[in-house]
N, CA and C atoms as a LAMMPS dump frame, in Angstrom:
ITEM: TIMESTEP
0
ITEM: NUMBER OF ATOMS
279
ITEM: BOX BOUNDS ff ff ff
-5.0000000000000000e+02 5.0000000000000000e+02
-5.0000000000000000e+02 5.0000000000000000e+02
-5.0000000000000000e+02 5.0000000000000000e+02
ITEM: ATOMS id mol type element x y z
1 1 1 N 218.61 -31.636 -235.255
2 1 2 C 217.62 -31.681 -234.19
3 1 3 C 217.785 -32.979 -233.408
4 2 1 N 217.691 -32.779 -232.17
5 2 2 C 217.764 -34.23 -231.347
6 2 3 C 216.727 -34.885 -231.242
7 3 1 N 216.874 -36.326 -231.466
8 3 2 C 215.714 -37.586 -231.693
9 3 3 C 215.035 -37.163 -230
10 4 1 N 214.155 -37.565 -230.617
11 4 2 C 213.034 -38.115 -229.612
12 4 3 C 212.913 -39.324 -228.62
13 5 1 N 213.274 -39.147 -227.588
14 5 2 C 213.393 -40.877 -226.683
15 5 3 C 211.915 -41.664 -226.979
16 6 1 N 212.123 -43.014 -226.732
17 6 2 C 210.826 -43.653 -226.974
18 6 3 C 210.664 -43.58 -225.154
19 7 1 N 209.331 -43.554 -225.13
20 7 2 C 208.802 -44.12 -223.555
21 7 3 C 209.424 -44.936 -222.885
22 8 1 N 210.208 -45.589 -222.92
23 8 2 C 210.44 -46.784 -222.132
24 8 3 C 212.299 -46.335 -221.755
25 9 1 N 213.219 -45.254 -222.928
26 9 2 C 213.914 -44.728 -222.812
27 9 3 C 213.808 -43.531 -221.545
28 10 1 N 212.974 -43.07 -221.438
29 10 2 C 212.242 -41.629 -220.745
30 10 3 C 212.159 -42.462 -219.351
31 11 1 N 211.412 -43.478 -218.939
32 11 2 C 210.928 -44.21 -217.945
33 11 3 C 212.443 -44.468 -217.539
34 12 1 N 213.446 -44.742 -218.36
35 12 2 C 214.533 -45.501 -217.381
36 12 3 C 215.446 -44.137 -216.949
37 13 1 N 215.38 -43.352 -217.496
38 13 2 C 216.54 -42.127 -217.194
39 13 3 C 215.743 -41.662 -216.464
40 14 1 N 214.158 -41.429 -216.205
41 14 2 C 213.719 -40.887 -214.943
42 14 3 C 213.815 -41.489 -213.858
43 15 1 N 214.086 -42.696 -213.786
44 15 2 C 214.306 -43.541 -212.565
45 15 3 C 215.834 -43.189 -212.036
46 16 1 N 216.51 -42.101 -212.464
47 16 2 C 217.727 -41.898 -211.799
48 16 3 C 217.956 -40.658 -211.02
49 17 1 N 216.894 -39.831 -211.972
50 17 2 C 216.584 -38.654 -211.491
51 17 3 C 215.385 -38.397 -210.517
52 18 1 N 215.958 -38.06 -209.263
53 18 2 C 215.027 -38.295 -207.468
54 18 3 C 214.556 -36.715 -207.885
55 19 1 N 213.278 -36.28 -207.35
56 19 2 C 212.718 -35.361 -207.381
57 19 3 C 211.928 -35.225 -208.949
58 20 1 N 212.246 -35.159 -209.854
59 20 2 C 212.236 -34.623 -211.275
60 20 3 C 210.713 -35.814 -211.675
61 21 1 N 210.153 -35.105 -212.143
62 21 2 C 208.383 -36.025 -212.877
63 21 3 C 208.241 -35.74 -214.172
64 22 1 N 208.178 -36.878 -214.684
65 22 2 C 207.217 -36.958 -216.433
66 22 3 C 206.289 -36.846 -216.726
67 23 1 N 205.559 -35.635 -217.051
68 23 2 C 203.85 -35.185 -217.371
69 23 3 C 204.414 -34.455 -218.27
70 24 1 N 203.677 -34.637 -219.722
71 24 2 C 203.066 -34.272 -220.654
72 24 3 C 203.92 -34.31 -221.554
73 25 1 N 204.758 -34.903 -221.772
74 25 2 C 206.374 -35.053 -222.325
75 25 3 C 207.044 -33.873 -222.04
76 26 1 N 207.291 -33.846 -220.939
77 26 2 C 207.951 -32.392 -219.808
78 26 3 C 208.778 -33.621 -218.886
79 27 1 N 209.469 -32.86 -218.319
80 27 2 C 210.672 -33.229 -217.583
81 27 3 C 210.56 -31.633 -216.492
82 28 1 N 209.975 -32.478 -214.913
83 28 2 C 209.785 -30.917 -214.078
84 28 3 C 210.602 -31.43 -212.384
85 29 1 N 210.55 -30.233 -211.928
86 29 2 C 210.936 -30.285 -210.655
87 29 3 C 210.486 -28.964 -209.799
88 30 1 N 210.292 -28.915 -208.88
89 30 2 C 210.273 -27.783 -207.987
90 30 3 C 210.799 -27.817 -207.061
91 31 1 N 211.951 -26.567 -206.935
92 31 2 C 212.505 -26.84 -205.317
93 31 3 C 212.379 -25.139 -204.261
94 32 1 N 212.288 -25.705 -203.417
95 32 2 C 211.989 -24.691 -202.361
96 32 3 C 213.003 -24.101 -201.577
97 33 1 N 212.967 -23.133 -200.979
98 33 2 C 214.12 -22.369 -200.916
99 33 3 C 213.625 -21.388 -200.035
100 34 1 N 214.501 -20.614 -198.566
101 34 2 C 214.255 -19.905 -197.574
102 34 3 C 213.124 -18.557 -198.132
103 35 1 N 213.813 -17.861 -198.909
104 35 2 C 213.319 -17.439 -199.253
105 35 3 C 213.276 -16.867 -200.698
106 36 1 N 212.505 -15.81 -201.183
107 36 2 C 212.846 -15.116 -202.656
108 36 3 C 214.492 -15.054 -202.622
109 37 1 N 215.517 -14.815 -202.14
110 37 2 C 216.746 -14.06 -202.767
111 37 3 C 217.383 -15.427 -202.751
112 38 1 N 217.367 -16.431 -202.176
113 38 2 C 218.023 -17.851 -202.595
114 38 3 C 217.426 -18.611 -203.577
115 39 1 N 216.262 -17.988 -203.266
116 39 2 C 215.45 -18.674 -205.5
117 39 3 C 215.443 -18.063 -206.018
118 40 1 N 216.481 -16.864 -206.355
119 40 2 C 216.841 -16.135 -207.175
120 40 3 C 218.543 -16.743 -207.38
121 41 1 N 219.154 -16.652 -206.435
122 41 2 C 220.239 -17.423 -206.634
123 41 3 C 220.359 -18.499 -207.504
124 42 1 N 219.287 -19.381 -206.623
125 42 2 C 219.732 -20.855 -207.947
126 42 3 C 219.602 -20.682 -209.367
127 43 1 N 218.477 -19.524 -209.394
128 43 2 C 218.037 -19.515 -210.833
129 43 3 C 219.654 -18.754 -211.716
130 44 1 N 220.168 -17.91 -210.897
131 44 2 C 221.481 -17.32 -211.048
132 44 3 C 222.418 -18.543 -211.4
133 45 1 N 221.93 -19.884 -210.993
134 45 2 C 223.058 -21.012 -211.402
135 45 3 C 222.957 -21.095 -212.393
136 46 1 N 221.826 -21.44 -212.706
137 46 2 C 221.095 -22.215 -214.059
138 46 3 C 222.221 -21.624 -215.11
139 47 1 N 222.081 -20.116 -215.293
140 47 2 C 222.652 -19.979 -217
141 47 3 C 223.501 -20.371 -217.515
142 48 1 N 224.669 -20.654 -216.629
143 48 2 C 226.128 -20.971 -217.442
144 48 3 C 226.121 -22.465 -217.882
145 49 1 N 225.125 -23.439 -216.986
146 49 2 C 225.136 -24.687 -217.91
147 49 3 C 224.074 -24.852 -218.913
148 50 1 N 223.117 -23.778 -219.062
149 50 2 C 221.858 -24.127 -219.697
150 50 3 C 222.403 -23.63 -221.077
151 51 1 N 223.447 -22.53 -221.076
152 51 2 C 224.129 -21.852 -222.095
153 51 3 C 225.179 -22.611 -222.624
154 52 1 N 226.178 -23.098 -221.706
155 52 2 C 227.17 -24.347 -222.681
156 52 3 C 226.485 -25.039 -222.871
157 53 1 N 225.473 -25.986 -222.478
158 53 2 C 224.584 -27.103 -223.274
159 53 3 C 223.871 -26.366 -224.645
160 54 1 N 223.625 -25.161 -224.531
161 54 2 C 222.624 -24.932 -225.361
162 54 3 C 221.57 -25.265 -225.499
163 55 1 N 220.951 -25.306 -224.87
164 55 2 C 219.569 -26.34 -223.644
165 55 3 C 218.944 -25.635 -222.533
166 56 1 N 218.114 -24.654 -222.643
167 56 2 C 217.495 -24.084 -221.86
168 56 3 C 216.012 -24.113 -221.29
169 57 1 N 215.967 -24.305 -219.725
170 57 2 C 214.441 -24.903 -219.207
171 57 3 C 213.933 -23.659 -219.078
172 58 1 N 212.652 -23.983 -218.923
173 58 2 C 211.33 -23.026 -218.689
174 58 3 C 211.693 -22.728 -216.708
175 59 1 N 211.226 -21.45 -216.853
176 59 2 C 211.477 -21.665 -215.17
177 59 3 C 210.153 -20.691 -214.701
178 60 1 N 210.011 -20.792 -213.346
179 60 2 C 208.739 -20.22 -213.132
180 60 3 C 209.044 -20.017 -211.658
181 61 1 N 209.09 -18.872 -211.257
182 61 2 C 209.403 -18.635 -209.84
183 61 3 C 208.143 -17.763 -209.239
184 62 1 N 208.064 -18.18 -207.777
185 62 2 C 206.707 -17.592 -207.051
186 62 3 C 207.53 -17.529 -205.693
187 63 1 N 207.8 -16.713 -205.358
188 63 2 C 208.207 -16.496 -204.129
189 63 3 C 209.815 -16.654 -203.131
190 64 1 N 209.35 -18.762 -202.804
191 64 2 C 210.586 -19.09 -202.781
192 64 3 C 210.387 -20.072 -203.341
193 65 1 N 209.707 -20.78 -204.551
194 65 2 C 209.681 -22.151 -205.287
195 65 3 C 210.439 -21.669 -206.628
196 66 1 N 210.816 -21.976 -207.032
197 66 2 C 211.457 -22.5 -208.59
198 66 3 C 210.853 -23.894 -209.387
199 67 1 N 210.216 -23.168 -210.249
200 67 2 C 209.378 -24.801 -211.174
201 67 3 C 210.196 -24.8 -212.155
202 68 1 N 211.613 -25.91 -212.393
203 68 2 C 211.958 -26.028 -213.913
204 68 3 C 211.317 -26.874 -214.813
205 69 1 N 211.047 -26.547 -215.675
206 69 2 C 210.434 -27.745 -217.159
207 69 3 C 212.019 -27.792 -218.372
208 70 1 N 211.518 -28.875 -218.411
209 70 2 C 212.638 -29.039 -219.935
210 70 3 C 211.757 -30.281 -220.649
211 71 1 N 212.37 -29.502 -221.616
212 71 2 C 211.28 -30.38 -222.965
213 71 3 C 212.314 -30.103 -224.338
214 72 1 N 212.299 -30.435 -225.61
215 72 2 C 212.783 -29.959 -226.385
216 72 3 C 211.395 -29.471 -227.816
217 73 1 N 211.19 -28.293 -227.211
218 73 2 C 209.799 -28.127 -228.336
219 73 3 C 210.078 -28.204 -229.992
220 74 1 N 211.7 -27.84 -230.449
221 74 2 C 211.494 -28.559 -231.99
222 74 3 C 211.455 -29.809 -232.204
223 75 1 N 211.497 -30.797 -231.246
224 75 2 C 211.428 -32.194 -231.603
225 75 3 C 210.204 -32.444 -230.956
226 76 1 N 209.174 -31.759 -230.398
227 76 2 C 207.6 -32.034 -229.766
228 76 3 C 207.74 -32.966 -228.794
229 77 1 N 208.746 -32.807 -227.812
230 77 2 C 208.519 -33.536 -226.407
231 77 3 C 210.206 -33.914 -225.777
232 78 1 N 210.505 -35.18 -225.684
233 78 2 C 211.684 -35.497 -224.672
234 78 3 C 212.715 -35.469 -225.572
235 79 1 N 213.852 -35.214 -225.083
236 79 2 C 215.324 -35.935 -226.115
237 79 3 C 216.268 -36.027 -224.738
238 80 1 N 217.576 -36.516 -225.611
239 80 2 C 218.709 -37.056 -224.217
240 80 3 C 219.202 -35.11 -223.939
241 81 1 N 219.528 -34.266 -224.903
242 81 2 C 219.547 -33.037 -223.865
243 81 3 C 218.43 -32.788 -223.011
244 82 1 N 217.4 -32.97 -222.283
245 82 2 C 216.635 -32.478 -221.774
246 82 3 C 217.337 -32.902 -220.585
247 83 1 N 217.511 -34.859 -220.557
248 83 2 C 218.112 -35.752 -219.252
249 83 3 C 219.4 -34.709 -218.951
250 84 1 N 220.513 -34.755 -219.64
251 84 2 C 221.795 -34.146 -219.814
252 84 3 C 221.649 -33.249 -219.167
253 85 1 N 220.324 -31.695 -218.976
254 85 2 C 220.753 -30.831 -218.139
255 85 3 C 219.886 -30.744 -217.029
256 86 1 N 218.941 -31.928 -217.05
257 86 2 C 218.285 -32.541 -215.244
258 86 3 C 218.884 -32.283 -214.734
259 87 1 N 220.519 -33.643 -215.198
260 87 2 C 221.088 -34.564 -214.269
261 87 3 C 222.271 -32.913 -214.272
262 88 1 N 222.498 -32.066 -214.585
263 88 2 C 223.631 -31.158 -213.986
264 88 3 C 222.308 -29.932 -213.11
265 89 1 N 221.004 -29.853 -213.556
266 89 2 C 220.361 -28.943 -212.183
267 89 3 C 220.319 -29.813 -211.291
268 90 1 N 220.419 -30.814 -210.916
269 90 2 C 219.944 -31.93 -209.842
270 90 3 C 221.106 -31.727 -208.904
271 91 1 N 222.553 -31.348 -209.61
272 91 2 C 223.905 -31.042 -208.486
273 91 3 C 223.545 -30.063 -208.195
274 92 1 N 222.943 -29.025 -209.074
275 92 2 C 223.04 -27.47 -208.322
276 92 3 C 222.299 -27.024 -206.826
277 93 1 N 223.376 -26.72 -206.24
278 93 2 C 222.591 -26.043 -204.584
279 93 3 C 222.419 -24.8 -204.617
């Protein structure tokens, strides 16, 4: 199981990641998109890295928003896979 970052670990890797917020030991973002079939697309990105990481976010789609969360719930909050597949949705267009 992957360790748990301490706070101050969490605080510095979020400072790299633009868009992405720390509430509740969650790791989130929402991005917006023309419409439904291009926030269906991105979400179409997501699997192939969420699947080689073995690291998969919560996603929540309404329309044309996409809400990702990543957390690691057997370790009850943050670890470095959560950062690890931010920082590869953060390239995805």
């Amino acid at each position: 199981m992957a360790q748990l970052l301490t706070e101050v670990e969490i605080q510095e890797q979020a400072k790299i990641l633009s868009d992405w917020t720390v509430k509740d030991s969650k790791l989130q973002i929402t991005r917006t998109f023309k419409d439904f079939i291009e926030a269906i697309e991105f979400v179409n990105k997501l699997v192939e890295p969420a699947e080689s990481a073995g690291h998969h976010p919560d996603i929540e789609i309404s329309y044309n928003k996409v809400k990702i969360t990543l957390t690691t719930y057997d370790a009850g909050g943050l670890t470095q896979p959560d950062f690890d597949v931010a920082h590869v949705i953060s390239h995805i267009n």
